[in-house]
VMD Tcl script that draws the C-alpha trace (Angstrom):
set ca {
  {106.96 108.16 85.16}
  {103.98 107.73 83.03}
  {100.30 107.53 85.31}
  {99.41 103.86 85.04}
  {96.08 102.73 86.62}
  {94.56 99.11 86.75}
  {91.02 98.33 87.80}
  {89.70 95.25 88.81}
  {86.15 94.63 88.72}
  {84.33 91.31 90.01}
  {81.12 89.75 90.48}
  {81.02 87.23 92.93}
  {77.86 85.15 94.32}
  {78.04 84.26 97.88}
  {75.66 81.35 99.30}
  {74.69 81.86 103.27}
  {77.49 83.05 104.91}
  {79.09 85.63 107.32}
  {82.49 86.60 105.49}
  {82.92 89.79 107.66}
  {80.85 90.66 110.58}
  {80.08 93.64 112.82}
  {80.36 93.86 116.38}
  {76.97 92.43 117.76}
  {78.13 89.22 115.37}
  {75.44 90.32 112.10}
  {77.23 90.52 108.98}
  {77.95 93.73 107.70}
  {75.72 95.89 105.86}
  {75.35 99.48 103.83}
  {72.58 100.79 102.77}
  {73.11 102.28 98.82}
  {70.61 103.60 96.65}
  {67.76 103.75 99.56}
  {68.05 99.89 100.31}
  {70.31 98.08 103.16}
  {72.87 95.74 101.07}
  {75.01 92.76 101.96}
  {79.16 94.52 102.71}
  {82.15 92.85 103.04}
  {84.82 95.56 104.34}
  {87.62 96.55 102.49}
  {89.93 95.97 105.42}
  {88.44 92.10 105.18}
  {89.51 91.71 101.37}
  {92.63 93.61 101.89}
  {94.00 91.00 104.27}
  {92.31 87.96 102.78}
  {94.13 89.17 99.92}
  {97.79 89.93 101.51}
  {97.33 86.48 103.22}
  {96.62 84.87 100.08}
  {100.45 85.91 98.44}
  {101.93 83.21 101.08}
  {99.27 80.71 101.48}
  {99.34 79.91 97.93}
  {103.30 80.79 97.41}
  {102.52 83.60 95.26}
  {105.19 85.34 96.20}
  {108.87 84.52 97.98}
  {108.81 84.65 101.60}
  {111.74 87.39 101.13}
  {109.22 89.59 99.03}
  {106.34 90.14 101.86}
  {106.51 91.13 105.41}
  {105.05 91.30 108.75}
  {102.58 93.30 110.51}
  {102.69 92.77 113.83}
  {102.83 94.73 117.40}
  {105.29 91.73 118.83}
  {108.39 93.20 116.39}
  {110.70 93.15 118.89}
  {110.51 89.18 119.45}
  {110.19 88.67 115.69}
  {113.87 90.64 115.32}
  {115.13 89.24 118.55}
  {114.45 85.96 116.50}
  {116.23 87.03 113.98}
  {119.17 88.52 115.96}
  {120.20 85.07 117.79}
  {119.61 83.49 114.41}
  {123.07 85.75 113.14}
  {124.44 85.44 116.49}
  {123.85 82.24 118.74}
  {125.81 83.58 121.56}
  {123.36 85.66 122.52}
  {120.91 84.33 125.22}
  {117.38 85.59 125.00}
  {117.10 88.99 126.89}
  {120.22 90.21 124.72}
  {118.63 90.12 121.90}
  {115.41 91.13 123.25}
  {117.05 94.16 124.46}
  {118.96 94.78 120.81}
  {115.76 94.69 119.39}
  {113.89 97.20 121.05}
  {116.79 99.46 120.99}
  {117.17 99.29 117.60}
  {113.33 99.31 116.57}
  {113.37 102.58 118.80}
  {116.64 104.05 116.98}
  {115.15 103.06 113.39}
  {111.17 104.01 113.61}
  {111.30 106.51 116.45}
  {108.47 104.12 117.95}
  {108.17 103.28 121.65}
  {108.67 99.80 122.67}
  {107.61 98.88 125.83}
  {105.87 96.15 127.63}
  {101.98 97.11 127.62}
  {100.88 98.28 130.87}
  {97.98 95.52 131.37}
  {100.57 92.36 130.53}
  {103.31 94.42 133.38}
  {101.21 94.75 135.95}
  {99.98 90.47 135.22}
  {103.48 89.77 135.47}
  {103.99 91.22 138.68}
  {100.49 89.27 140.08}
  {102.57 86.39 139.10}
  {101.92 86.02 135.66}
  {104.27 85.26 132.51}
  {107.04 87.57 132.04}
  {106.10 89.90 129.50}
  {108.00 90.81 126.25}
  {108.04 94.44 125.00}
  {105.69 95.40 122.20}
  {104.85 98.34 119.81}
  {101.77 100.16 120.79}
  {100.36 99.68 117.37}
  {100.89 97.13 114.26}
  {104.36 97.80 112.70}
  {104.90 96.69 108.99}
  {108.42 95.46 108.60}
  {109.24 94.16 105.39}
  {111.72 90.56 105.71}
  {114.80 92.49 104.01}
  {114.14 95.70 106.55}
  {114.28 92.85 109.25}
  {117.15 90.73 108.15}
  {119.26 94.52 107.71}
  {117.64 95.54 111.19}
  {119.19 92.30 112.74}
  {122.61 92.51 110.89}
  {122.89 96.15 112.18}
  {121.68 94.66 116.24}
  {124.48 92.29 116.02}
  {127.26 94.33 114.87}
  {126.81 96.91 117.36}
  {126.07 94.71 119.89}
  {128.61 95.07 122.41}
  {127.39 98.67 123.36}
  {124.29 98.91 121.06}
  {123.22 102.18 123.25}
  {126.73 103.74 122.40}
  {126.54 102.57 118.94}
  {123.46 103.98 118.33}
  {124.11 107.28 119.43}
  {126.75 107.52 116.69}
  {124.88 109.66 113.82}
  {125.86 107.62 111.39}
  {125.12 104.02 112.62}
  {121.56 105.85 113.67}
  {121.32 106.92 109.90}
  {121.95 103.61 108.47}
  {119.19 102.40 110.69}
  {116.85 104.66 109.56}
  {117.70 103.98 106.07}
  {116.61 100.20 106.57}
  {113.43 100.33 108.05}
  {113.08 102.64 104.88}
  {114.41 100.89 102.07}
  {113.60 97.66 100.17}
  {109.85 97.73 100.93}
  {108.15 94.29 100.68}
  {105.36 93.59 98.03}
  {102.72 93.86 100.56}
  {103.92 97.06 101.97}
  {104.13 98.94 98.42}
  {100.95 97.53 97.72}
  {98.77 98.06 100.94}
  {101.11 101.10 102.24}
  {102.13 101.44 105.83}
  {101.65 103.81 108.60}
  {104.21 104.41 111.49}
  {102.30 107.10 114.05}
  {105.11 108.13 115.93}
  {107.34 108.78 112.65}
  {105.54 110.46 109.64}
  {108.92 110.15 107.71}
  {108.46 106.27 108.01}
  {104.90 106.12 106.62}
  {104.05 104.20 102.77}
  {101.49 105.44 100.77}
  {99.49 102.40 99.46}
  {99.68 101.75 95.76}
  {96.03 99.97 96.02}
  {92.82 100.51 96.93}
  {89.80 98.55 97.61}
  {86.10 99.19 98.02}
  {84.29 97.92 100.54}
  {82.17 94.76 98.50}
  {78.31 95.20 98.24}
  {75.53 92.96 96.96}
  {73.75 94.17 93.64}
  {70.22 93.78 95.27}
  {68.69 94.23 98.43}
  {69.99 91.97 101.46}
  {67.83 90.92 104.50}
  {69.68 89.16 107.48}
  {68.62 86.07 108.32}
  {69.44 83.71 111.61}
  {70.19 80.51 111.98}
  {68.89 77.99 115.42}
  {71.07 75.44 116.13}
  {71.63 72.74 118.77}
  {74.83 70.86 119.50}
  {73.68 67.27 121.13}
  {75.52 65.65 123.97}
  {76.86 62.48 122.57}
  {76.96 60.66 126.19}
  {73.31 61.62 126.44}
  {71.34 58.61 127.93}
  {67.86 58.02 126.25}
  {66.45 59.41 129.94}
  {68.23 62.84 128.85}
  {66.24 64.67 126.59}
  {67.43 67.76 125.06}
  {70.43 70.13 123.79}
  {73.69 70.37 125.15}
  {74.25 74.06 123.64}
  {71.54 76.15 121.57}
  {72.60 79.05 119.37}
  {72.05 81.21 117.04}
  {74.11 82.83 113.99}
  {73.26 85.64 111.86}
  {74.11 85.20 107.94}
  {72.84 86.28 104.76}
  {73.78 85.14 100.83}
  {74.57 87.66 97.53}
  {76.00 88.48 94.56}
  {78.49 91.11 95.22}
  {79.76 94.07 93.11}
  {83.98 93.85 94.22}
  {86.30 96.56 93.18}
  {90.11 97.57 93.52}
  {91.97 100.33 91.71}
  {95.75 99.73 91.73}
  {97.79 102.68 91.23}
  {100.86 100.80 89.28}
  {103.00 104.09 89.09}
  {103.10 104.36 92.93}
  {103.55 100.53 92.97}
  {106.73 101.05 91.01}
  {107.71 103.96 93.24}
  {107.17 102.29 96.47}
  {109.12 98.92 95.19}
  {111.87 100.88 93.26}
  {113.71 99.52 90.42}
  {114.43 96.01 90.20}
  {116.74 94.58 92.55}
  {118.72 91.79 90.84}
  {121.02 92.43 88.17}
  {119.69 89.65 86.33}
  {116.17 90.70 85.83}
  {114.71 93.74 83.65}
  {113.76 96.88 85.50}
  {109.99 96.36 85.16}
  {110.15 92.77 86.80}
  {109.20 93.41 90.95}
  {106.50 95.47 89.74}
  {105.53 92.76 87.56}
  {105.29 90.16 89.53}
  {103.56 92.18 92.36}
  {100.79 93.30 89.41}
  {100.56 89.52 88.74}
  {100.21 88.44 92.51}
  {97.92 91.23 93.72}
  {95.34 90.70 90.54}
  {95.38 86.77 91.47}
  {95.15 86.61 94.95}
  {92.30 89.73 94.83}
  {90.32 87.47 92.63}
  {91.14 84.16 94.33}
  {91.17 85.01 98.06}
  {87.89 84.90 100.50}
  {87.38 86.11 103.71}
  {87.45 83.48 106.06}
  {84.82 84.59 108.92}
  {82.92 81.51 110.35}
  {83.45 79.36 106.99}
  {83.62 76.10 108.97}
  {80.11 76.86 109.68}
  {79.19 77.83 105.93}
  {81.97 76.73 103.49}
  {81.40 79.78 101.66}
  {84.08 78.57 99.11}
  {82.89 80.50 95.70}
  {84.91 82.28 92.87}
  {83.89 85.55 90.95}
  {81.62 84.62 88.31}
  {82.67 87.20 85.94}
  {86.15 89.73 86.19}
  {86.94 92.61 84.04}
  {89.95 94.44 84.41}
  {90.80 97.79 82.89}
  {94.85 98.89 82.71}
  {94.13 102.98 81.72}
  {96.18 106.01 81.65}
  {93.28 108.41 83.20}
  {91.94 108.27 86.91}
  {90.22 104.96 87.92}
  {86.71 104.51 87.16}
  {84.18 101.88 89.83}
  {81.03 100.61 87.90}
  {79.03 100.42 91.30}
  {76.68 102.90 90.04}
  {75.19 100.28 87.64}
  {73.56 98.84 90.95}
  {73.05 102.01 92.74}
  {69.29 100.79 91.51}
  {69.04 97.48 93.17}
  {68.58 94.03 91.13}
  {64.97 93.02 91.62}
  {64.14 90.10 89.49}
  {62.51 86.98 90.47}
  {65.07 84.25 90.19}
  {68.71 84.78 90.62}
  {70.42 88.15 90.36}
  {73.45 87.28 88.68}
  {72.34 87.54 84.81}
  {70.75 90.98 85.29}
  {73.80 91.83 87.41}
  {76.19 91.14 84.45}
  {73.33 93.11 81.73}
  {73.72 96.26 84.07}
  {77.16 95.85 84.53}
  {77.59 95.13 80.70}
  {75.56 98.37 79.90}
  {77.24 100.76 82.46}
  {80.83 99.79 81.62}
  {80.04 100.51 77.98}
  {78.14 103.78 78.46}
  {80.80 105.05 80.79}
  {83.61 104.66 78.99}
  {82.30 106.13 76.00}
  {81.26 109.18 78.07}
  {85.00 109.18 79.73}
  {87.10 106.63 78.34}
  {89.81 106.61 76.50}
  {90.33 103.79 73.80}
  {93.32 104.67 72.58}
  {95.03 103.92 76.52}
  {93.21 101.72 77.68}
  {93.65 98.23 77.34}
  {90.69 95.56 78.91}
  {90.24 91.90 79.70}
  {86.98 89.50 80.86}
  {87.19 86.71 82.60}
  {83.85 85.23 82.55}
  {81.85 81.59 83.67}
  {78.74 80.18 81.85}
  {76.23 81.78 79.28}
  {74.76 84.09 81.84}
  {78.10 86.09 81.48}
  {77.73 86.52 77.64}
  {76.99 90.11 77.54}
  {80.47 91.00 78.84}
  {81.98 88.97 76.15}
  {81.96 92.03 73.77}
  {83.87 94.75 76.10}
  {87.71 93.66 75.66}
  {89.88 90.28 74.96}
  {88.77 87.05 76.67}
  {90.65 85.04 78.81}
  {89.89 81.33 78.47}
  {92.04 80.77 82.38}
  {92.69 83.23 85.05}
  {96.68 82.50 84.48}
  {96.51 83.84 80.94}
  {94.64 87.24 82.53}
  {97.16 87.41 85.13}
  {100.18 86.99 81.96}
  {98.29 89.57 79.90}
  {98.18 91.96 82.50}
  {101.50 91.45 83.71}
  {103.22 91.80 80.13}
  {100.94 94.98 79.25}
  {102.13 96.46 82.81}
  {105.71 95.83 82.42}
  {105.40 97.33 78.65}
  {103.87 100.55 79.88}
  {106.29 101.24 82.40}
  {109.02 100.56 80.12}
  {107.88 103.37 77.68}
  {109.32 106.84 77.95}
  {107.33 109.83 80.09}
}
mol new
graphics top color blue
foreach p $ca { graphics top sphere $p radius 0.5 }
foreach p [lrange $ca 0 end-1] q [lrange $ca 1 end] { graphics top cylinder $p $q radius 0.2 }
display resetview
């Protein structure tokens, strides 16, 4: 299969805010090129993003999956769903014995939640010791498989074959999200995904300083003898225009998904559509930490995004010299951007591969306007992209 590589670029101005913070509360930071920078993690995006393919029905329900250490109740669920006759603790029982059989993984009840229940507490189902990525189709086979050998699922299991089959399912038919963000399974190496995508951790062009914020909530049955706060606090924020990158590795897509699974759709179309979803909902989706408090609700200001045939290529070292100017940072964010894109690919590049789009807002983005074709709407970059994808793969190696 031909190498096929797409990079998304995006800058993205932030007002006060705490997207993604550290453990002491602060939002995150890096320092980069000598001076400490605003960071939102790429663990933040990643899941803002995956998040983002259901929230806004990106994707079918049947094409994502579930990452969760509570698998056993979420196939139990789907166990009595098939079979009704089954109380509770059957199923339960069917679906830790076949999570076990199909992943190798223990699942157990966690020692802190056993030793509650036996103080008295709430009887405690069993869990995986980490977060297990089950795609729905590995789930719905997992649960067809429970219920057909449930009579003796222990016995059934130990048959090589039936044990096989499971293995095949948690396996096969990986869900969008999977193939895109990969999966690891620490108990089974066999079982692990390699992701198709990566993303950098987002940092702000220019220098970042955190700031707090004093507030006080008032007691609304205060009399007018009752002076003073009912709560005082503080919260740590800061504001920026962030540099945002992701490299998506559409050949290991394509691997991970396999070939299309309907007969009535071409070859190239699951990869399509996941191409189309991931470059959407990466563009679209925000990190949600304290936004009640902020309503940090913004959209990248300008996108570019390169579909290549060589290795992927970040522009973050057009702000590995900080923005300084006296207003806003955006304009000289997109000039350096601009400047570096250009300069790079000539030195590396490869026009005759390489196919590139901007998506841009307002005259401060002009300078961009020159590096590939314009999109007017983000749904005619994410059709562009998705037809140019599903031609590439469709040419011979």
């Amino acid at each position: 299969m031909n190498r096929i590589f797409l990079d998304v670029h995006a800058l993205q101005t932030v007002p006060p805010s705490n997207l993604n913070r550290d453990d002491t509360g602060a939002p995150k930071s890096a320092v980069y090129g000598g001076v400490p920078r605003a960071r939102v993690s790429s663990q933040a995006w990643k899941r803002a993003t995956r998040t983002y393919f259901n929230q806004e029905h990106l994707l079918e329900p049947g094409e994502l999956g579930v990452r969760t250490k509570k698998v056993a109740e979420v196939l139990a669920a789907r166990i009595t769903g098939l079979a009704p006759a089954l109380d509770s603790a059957q199923a339960l029982q069917l679906a830790v014995d076949v999570i076990q059989a199909a992943t190798g993984s223990k699942i157990e009840v966690p020692k802190r939640k056993a030793d509650a229940a036996k103080d008295g507490g709430p009887e405690a189902a069993p869990e995986s010791k980490y977060l297990m990525f089950l795609s729905t189709r590995q789930l719905d086979g997992l649960a067809a498989l429970a219920v057909e050998g449930a009579p003796d699922i222990k016995t059934y299991l130990k048959d090589k074959d039936h044990k096989a089959r499971a293995r095949e399912i948690a396996d096969t038919r990986h869900s969008v999200d999977i193939a895109l963000f990969g999966r690891m399974v620490a108990d089974s190496a066999d079982f692990n995904v390699d992701a198709a995508v990566q993303v950098a951790h987002a940092i702000s062009v220019h220098r970042v300083e955190p700031e707090s914020d004093y507030y006080t909530a008032v007691d609304d049955e205060n009399t007018d003898a009752e002076s003073g706060a009912g709560m005082i606090g503080t919260i740590d924020f800061n504001s920026s225009t962030l540099y945002r990158y992701a490299a998506l590795s559409v050949h290991q897509l394509a691997q991970n998904l396999g070939e299309g699974l309907r007969e009535d759709e071409p070859r190239t179309a699951p990869v399509r559509r996941a191409v189309e979803a991931f470059v959407q909902s990466f563009l679209e989706s925000l990190p949600t930490g304290k936004i009640n408090t902020f309503g940090h609700h913004t959209l990248p200001d300008a996108v570019i995004v390169k579909l290549r045939a060589t290795r992927p290529i970040s522009y973050v070292a057009a702000f590995e010299e900080p923005v300084t100017t006296e207003g806003g940072h955006l304009r000289e964010a997109v000039n350096r951007l601009a400047q570096y894109a250009a300069d790079v690919e000539s030195t590396y590049g490869d026009d005759k591969t390489t196919l590139t789009w901007v998506l841009r807002i307002g005259s401060s983005t002009e300078p961009l306007a020159g590096l590939g074709t314009q999109a007017h709407r983000l749904g005619d970059l994410v059709e562009a992209v998705g037809q140019a994808v599903a031609e590439r793969l469709d040419k011979p190696a």
